[in-house]
Backbone as CSV, one residue per row, in Angstrom:
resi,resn,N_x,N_y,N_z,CA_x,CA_y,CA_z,C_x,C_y,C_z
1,UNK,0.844,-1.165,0.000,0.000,0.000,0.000,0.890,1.229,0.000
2,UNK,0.606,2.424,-0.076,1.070,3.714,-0.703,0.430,4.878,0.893
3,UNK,1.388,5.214,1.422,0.956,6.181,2.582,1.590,7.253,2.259
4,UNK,1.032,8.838,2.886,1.655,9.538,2.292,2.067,9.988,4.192
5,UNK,3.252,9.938,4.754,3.870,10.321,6.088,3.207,11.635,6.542
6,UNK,3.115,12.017,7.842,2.549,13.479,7.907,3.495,13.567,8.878
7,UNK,4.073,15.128,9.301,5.299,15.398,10.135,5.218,14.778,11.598
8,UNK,4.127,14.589,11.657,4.106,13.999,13.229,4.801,12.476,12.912
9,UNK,4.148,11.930,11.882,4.797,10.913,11.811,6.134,10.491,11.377
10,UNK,6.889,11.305,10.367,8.511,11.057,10.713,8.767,11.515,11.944
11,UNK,8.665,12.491,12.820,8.698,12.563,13.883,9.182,11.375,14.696
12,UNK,8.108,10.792,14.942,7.793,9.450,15.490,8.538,8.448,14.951
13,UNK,8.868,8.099,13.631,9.583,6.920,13.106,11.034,7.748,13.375
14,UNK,11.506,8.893,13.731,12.876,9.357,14.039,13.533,8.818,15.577
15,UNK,12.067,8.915,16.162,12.108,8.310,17.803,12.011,6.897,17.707
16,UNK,11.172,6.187,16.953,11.051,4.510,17.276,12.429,4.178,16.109
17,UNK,11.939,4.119,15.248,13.741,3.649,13.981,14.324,3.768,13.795
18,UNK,14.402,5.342,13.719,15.854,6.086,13.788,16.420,6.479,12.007
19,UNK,16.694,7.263,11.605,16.860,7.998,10.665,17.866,6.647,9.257
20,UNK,18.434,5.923,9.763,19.076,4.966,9.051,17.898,3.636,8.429
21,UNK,17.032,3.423,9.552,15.851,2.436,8.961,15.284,3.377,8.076
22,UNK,14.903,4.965,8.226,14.217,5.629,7.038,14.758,5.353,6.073
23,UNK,16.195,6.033,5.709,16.832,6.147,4.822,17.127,4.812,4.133
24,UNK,17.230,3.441,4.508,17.284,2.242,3.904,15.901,1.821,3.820
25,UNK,14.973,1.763,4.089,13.584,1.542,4.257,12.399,1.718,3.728
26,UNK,12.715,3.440,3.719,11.325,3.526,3.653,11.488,5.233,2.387
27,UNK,12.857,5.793,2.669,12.849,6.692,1.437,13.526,6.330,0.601
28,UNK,13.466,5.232,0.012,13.763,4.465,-1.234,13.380,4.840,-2.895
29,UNK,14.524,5.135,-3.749,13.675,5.177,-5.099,12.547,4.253,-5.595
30,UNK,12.807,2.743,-5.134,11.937,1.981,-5.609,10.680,2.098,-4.402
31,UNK,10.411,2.601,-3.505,9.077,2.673,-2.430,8.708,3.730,-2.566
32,UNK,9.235,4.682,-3.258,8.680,6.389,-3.724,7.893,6.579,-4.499
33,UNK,6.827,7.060,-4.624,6.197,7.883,-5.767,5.326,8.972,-5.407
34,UNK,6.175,9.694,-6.978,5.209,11.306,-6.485,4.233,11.286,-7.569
35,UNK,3.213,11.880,-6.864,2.295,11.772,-7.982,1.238,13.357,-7.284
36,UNK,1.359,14.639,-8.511,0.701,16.012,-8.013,1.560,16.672,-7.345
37,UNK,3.315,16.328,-7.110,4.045,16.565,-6.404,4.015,15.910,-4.789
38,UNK,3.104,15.059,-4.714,2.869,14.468,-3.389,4.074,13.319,-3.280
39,UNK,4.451,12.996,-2.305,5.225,12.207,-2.101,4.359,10.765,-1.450
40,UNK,4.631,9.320,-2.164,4.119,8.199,-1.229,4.749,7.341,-1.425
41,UNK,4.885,6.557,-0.395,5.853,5.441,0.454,5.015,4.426,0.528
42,UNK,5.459,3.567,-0.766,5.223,2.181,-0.597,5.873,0.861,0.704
43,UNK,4.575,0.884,1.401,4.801,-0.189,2.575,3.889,-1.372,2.493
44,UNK,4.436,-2.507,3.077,3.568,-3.697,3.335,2.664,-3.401,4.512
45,UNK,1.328,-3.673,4.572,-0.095,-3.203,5.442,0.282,-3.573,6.490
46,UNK,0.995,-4.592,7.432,1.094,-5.035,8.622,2.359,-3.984,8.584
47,UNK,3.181,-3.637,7.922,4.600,-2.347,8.022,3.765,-1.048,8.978
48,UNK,2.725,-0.863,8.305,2.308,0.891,8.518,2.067,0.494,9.277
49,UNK,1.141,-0.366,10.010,0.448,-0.648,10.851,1.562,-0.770,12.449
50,UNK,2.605,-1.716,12.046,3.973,-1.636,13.095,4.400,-0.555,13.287
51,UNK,4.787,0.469,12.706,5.363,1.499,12.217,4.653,2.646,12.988
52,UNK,3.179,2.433,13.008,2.813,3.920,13.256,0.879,3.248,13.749
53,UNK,1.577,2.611,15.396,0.376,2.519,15.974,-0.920,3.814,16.074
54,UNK,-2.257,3.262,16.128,-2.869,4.162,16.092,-2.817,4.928,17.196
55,UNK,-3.404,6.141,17.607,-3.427,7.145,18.727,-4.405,7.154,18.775
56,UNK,-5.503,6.490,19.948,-6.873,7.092,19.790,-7.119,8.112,20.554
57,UNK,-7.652,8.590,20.101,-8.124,10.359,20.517,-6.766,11.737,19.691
58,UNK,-5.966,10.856,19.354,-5.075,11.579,18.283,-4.935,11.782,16.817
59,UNK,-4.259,12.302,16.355,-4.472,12.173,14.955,-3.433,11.535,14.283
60,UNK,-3.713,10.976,12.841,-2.581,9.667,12.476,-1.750,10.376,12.321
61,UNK,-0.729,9.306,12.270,0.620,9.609,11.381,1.065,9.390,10.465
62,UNK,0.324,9.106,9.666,-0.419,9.162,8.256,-1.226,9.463,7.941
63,UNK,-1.044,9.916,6.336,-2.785,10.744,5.649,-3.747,9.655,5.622
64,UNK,-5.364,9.456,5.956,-5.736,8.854,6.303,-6.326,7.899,4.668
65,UNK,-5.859,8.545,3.215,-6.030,7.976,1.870,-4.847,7.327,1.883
66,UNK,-5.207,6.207,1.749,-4.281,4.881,0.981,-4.604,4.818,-0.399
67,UNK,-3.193,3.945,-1.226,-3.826,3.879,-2.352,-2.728,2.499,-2.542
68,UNK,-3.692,1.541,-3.257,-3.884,0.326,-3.736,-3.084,0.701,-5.416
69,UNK,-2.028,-0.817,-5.739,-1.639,-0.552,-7.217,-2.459,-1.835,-7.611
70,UNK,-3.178,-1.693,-8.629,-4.199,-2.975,-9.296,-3.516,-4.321,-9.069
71,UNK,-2.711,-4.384,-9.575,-2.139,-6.085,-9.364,-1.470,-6.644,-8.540
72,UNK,-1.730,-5.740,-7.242,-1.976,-6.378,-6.345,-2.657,-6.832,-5.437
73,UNK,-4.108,-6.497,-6.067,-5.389,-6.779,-5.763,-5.830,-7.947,-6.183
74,UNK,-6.457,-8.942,-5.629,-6.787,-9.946,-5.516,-8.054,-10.582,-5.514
75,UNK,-8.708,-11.249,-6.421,-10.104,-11.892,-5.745,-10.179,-12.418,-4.492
């Protein structure tokens, strides 16, 4: 899936991973795409989910639109 980070949330992955898991990880040419000038970070669904527990009564740390690439959609 395709998340687009919001500052709270590098924030947060600077405190839990640390700037070297970003940089090998997760700001990758091949996990990047901009699309409108937006930036999104291709992750595996149980990743975001590790990555950036929810906050309830907070707001994510991610934009709350995901986006799906067709073939990897499945019956």
């Amino acid at each position: 899936m395709y998340i687009q980070i919001t500052e709270a949330g590098w924030l947060h992955l600077q405190n839990t991973v640390g700037e070297e898991y970003i940089q090998h990880c997760i700001k990758t040419p091949s996990y990047e795409k901009i699309i409108e000038e937006a930036t999104w970070y291709r992750l595996q669904c149980w990743q975001v989910f590790d990555l950036f527990p929810p906050k309830f009564g907070g707001k994510s740390l991610f934009e709350t639109n995901v986006m799906f690439e067709e073939p990897e959609l499945k019956d």
